[in-house]
N, C-alpha and C positions, 0 to 999 in steps of 0.2 A: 504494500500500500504506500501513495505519496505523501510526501507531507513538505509544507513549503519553510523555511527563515526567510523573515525579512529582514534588514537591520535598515534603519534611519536616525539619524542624526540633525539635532535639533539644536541651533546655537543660540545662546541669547546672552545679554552682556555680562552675564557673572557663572551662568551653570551651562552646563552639558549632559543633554538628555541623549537618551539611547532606548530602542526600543527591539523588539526583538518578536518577531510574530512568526506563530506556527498554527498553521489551516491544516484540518484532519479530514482526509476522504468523505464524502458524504454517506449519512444515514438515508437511505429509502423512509420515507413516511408511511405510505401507501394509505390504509385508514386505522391512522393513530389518531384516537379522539386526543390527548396532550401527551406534552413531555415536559420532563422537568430536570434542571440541570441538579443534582446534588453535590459536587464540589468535588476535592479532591479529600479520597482517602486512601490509606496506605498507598501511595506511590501512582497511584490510578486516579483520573477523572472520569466519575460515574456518571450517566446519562438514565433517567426515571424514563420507561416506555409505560404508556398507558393505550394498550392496543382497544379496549373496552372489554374485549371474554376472554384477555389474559395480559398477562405483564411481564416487563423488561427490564433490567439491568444491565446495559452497557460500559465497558469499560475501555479506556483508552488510556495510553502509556504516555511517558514525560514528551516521546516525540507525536503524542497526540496518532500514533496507529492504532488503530481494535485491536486490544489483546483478548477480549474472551468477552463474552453474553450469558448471562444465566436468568431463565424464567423461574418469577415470583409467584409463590403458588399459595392464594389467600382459599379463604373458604367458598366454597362452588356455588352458593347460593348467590347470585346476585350481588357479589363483593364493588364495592363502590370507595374510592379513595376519600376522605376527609382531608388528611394533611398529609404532609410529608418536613421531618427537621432533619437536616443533619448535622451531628456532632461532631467531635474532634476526632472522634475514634469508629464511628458507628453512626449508622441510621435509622430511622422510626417512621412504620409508614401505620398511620388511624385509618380506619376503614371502616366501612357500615357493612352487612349483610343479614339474610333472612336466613330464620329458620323456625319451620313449625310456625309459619305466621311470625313470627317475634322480629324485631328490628334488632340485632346485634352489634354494640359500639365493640372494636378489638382494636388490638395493635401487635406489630412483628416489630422485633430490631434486630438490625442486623450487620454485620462486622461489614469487614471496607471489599471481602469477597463477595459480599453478598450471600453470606451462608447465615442462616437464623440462628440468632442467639438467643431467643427470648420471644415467649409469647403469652398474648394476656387477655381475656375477654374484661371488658371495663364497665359494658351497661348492659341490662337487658331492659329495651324500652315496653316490654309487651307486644301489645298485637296492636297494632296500628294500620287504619284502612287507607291511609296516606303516605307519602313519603316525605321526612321530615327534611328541609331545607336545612341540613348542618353547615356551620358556620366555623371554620379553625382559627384561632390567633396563639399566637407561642410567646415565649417572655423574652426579654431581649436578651437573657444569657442562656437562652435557644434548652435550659433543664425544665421548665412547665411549656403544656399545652392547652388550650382550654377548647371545650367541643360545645356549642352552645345553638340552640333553635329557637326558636318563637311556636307557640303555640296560642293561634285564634287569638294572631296581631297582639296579643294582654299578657300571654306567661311568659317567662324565660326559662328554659329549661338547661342547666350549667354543670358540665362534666368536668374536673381540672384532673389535670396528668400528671406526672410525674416522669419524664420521659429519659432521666437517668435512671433508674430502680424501676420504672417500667410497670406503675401500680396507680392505682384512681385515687387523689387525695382526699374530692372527699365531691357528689350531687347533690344539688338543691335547687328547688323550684320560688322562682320570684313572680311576682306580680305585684309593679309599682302601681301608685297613683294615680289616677287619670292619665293612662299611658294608651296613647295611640304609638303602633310604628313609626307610621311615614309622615307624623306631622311632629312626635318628640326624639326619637330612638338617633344617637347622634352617634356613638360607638361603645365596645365592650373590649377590656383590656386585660390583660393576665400579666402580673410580676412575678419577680423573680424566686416569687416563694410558693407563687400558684394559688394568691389572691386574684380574685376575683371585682372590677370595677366597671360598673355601667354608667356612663354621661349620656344623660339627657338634657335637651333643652326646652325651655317653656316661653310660651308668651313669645317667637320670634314672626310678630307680625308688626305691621306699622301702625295699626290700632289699638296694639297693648304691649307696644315695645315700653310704656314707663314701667313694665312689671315684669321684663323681658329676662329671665336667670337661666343659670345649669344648675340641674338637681345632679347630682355624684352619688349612688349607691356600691358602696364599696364592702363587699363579702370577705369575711376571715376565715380561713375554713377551719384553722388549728381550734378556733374556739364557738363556731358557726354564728359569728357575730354579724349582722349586717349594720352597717353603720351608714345613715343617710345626713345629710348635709345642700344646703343653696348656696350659691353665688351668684350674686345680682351685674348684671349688666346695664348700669342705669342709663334710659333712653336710648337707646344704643342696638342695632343690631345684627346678630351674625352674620357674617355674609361666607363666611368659612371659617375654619380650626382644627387645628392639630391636636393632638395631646397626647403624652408620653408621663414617664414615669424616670424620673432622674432618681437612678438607686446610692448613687455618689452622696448626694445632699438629702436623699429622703424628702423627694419633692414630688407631689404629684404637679405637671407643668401643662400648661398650654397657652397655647399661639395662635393668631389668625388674623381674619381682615374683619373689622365693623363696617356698618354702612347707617349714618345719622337717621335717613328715614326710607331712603328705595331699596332693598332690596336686589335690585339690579345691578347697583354697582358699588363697590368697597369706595368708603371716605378716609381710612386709613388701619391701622393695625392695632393689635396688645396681645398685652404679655400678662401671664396670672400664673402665681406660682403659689402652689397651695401645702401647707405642711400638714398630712392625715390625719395627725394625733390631736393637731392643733389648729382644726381648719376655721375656727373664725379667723387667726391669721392670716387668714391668704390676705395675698398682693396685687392687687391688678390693675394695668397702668394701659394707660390709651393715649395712642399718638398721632394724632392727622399728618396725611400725604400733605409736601411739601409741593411746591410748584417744581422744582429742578427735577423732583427724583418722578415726578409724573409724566415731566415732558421728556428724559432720557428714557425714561420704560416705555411711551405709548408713540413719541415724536413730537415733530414739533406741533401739531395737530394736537398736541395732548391740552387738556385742561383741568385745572386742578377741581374747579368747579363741579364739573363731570365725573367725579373720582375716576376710577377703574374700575372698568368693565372685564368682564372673559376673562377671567385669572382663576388658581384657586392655589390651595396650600399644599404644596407636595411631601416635605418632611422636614421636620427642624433635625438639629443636629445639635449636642448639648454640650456647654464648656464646661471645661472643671471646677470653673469657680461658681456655677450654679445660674449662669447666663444661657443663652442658646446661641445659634445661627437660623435664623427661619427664612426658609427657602421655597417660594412659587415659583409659577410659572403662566404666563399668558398663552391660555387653547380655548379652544372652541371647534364647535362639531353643526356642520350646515346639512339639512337631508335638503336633495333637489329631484323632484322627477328628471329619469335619465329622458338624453336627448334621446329623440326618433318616438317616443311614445306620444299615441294619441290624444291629447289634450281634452277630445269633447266626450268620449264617454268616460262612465268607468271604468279603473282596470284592474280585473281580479290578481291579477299578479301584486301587485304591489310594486312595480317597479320602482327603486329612488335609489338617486347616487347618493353618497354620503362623503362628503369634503371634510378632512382631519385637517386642521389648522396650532400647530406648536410654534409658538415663538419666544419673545424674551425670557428668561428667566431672571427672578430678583432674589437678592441674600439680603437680610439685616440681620447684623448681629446687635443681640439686645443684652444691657448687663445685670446682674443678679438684682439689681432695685427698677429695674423697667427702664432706666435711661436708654436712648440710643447710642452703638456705640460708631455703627458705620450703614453705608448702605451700598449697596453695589448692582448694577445692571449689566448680565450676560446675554449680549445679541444672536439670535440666531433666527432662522424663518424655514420651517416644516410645514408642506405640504403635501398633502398623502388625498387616496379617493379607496373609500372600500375596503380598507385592509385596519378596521379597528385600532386604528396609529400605533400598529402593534412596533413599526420599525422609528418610529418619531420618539420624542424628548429625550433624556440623558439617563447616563447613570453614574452613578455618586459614585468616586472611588477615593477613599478615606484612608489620609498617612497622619502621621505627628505631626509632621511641619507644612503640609498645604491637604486642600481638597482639590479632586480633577473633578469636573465634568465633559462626559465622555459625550458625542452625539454624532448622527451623522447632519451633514452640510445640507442636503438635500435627499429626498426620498425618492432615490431612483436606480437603476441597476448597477451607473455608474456612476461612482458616490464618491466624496471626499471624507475624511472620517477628523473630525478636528475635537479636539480637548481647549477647555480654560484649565490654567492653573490658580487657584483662588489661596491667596497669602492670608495668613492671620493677622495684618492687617487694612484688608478689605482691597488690595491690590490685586486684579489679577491682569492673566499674561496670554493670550491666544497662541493657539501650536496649531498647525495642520499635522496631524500625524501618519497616514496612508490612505491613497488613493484604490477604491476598488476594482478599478479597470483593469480586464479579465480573468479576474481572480473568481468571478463567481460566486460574490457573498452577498447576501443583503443580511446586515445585521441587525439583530435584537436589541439594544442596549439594556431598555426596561426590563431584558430577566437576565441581566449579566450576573455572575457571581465573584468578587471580591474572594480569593482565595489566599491570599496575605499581603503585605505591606508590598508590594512591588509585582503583584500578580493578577490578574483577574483572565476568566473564561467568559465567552459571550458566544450564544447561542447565533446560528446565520442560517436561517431560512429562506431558500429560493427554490420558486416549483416542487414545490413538495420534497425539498431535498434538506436534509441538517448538517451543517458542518458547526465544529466547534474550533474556536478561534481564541489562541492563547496569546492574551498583549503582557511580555514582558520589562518591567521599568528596571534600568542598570546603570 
C-alpha cells in the first residue's frame, strides 16, 4: 500500500515551522451508515466502522498503511451505538439493544487491538413501545459518561458511567419545573466525577426578558442530592452560550452573546462564573460590541447598531487563572428551490438546495473578574451547497504556547488548507500550509482528532472514499 510525506516549510520573522504529512490508501465506504476516528492506541490509528448489521475496527500503522481489521461483535439484537470515548490505553463503545422486548443500555472496552477487555450490561429500560432518543456526553477527563433521554418532552431519564472501572454510578429520573424541551432545555453536562448538570433557561423572550434566568439543576450521585439554583439575566437576552465546567478552579462557567431586545441578533457578550457550593456567588459580567471589533468581524458595512447577526458560540477554551478564550464563528445555512424545478405546481419531491455559509471566526479572551482582556478576528469565507458543511469551519489544535486553527481556504476538490496561529497575547499569524491538488483529499476538519502536542489525524472524504491524513508539527 502507498502512502505519501510531504514536508513544507514555513518562515516567519522569529520561528520555523515544519510540517510533515502522510495520506493512507483509501477506505471503500460503500454503505457505512458513520465512522469515527478513535485516535491513536498502542502504536496504531484506529478507525470506528459503523457498517449498521455489523462493525469495524481498522487499524493503520505510524506510516499510516492497514495493518489488520477486526469485526466488533455486540449483541444481535438490534445493537445501536450511543457513544464511543477513547482512553489513553483503551476504548469504550455504549450501545443500546433489544431483548425479550426490553431496551438494553451495555458497554464493551476494549484494548488498543481491539480484543475485549470488559463487559457490562448498565440498564434494563423495560419494554418500551418506542425507541428512546439516547443522548451521550462524557467529562472532559474522557473517565465518566452520561447516557440520558427525554421522556414525553417532561422526564429526564440519566444513566452516569464510569468508563475506567466500567460500572453504572448511579440512575435517576428528573422532572423539572415547568419544563418544556424546545422552549427551556439549553444543555446537560457530566464532570469529572460523573455528576450530573442540567441548564435550563427561562423567560428568553422579548416580553419577559425582565425575568429572563438559567435554572442549573445539578445531581450528586455519591449522595443523590439534587441541588437546584437561578441566575438572573436582567433585561437581557440569550442569543447563545457555552458552558463548561473549569475542574482547575471549581467553576461551573459560561459564555455567550446577549441580545438587548431582538433576538435576531447578538448586542454583545458575558461571562458568568458560578462556584457550586457557593452559587449565590456567581459573577456575571456583560459587555457590548464595540464599533471597531463589529466592523472588523462583519466589514465595513458593519454597524454596531445592528449588533451581529449569523454567529453563534462554538467552544470556549479555559485559562489557568480561571479566565477563558470564547471563541464563535459567523454561519448561516440558506434552503433554495434547486434550479430547473417547476415553480407553478407543487412538488412532491421536495427538491431545495441548501447553501452552507462559514466565515469569520472571533476569540475574546475574558479575565477571571469578567474584564476584557483582548479581542481578535480570524478571516476566512466557506462556501459549500449540500454536503451539511461537513468539510467547512476549523479545528482547534491546542499546545502550551499558541492555538492553530486548522481550515480549508475554500470548499472544493482543489483546496488550499491554511492555519492561524493564535499567540496568548491575542496576536495571530496566517500560514498556508498545503495545497490539495491531486492529492485527492477533501478534508474533514470538524472531526479531526488532536493526538498530542505536535500531532493531529483528520479524516478526508471524497466519493465515498476515506483516507486518513496525518499533519505532523517539528
Amino acid at each position: 500500500m502507498k502512502f505519501l510525506h510531504i514536508l513544507f516549510l514555513l518562515q516567519a520573522p522569529l520561528f520555523l515551522f515544519a510540517q510533515k504529512i502522510t495520506v493512507s490508501e483509501p477506505i471503500v465506504l460503500r454503505s457505512d451508515i458513520a465512522y469515527e476516528l478513535i485516535g491513536d492506541l498502542g502504536g496504531n490509528t484506529l478507525v470506528f466502522r459503523d457498517k449498521g448489521t455489523s462493525f469495524e475496527v481498522v487499524a493503520f500503522n505510524q506510516q499510516l498503511k492497514e495493518s489488520w481489521s477486526k469485526d466488533i461483535e455486540l449483541d444481535n439484537r438490534q445493537p445501536k451505538i450511543i457513544g464511543l470515548v477513547a482512553g489513553k490505553a483503551h476504548f469504550t463503545i455504549v450501545y443500546q439493544f433489544r431483548e425479550k422486548s426490553h431496551t438494553i443500555i451495555k458497554a464493551h472496552k476494549y484494548g488498543p487491538g481491539a480484543n475485549l477487555i470488559d463487559s457490562v450490561s448498565l440498564a434494563d429500560l423495560g419494554y418500551m413501545f418506542y425507541n428512546p432518543g439516547f443522548e451521550f456526553v462524557r467529562s472532559e477527563d474522557r473517565s465518566k459518561g452520561l447516557v440520558y433521554f427525554l421522556e414525553k418532552q417532561e422526564l429526564v431519564k440519566a444513566y452516569s458511567i464510569d468508563l475506567e472501572n466500567l460500572h453504572l454510578k448511579w440512575q435517576a429520573v428528573f422532572q423539572p419545573d415547568d419544563f418544556s424541551y424546545f422552549q427551556n432545555f439549553r444543555e446537560i453536562m457530566v464532570d469529572n466525577y460523573g455528576n450530573m448538570t442540567l441548564i435550563m433557561e427561562k423567560n428568553n423572550f422579548r416580553s419577559k426578558r425582565d425575568g429572563h434566568h438559567f435554572e442549573i439543576n445539578t445531581y450528586y450521585g455519591a449522595s443523590a442530592k439534587l441541588v437546584k439554583y437561578t441566575v438572573p439575566m436582567p433585561d437581557k437576552l440569550t442569543y447563545d452560550a457555552y458552558f463548561t465546567y473549569d475542574h482547575l478552579n471549581d467553576r461551573l462557567i459560561a459564555a455567550g452573546l446577549y441580545s438587548d431586545k431582538n433576538l435576531g441578533r447578538a448586542d454583545g457578550y458575558f461571562f458568568l462564573t458560578i462556584p457550586p457550593q457557593n452559587h449565590e456567588q456567581y459573577q456575571l459580567t456583560l459587555q457590548e460590541f464595540d464599533e471597531e471589533f463589529i466592523s472588523t468581524l462583519v466589514g465595513k458595512d458593519g454597524d454596531k447598531a445592528k449588533g451581529l447577526a449569523e454567529a453563534n458560540i462554538q467552544e470556549a477554551v479555559l485559562r489557568l487563572d480561571g479566565g477563558i478564550l470564547l471563541i464563535g464563528e459567523r454561519n448561516r445555512t440558506y434552503e433554495r428551490r434547486a434550479a430547473g424545478v417547476n415553480r407553478t405546481f407543487y412538488d412532491v419531491s421536495g427538491r431545495f438546495a441548501v447553501d452552507y455559509y462559514y466565515d469569520e471566526v472571533f476569540v475574546i479572551s475574558i479575565h477571571p473578574n469578567g474584564e476584557t482582556h483582548w479581542k481578535t478576528v480570524l478571516h476566512k469565507k466557506q462556501y459549500s451547497q449540500d454536503d451539511d458543511g461537513m468539510y467547512s469551519s476549523y479545528f482547534l489544535f491546542k499546545t502550551p504556547s499558541n492555538l492553530r486553527f486548522l481550515f480549508n481556504d475554500e470548499i472544493k476538490y482543489e483546496n488550499t488548507v491554511s492555519e492561524y496561529v493564535l499567540k496568548g497575547n491575542g496576536v495571530a499569524e496566517r500560514n498556508s500550509l498545503l495545497s490539495t491538488e491531486n492529492l485527492k483529499l477533501r478534508l474533514r476538519f470538524r472531526d479531526a482528532v488532536q493526538v498530542n502536542a505536535g500531532e493531529l489525524i483528520i479524516p478526508s472524504e471524497r466519493r465515498n472514499r476515506l483516507k486518513l491524513v496525518r499533519l505532523e508539527y517539528y
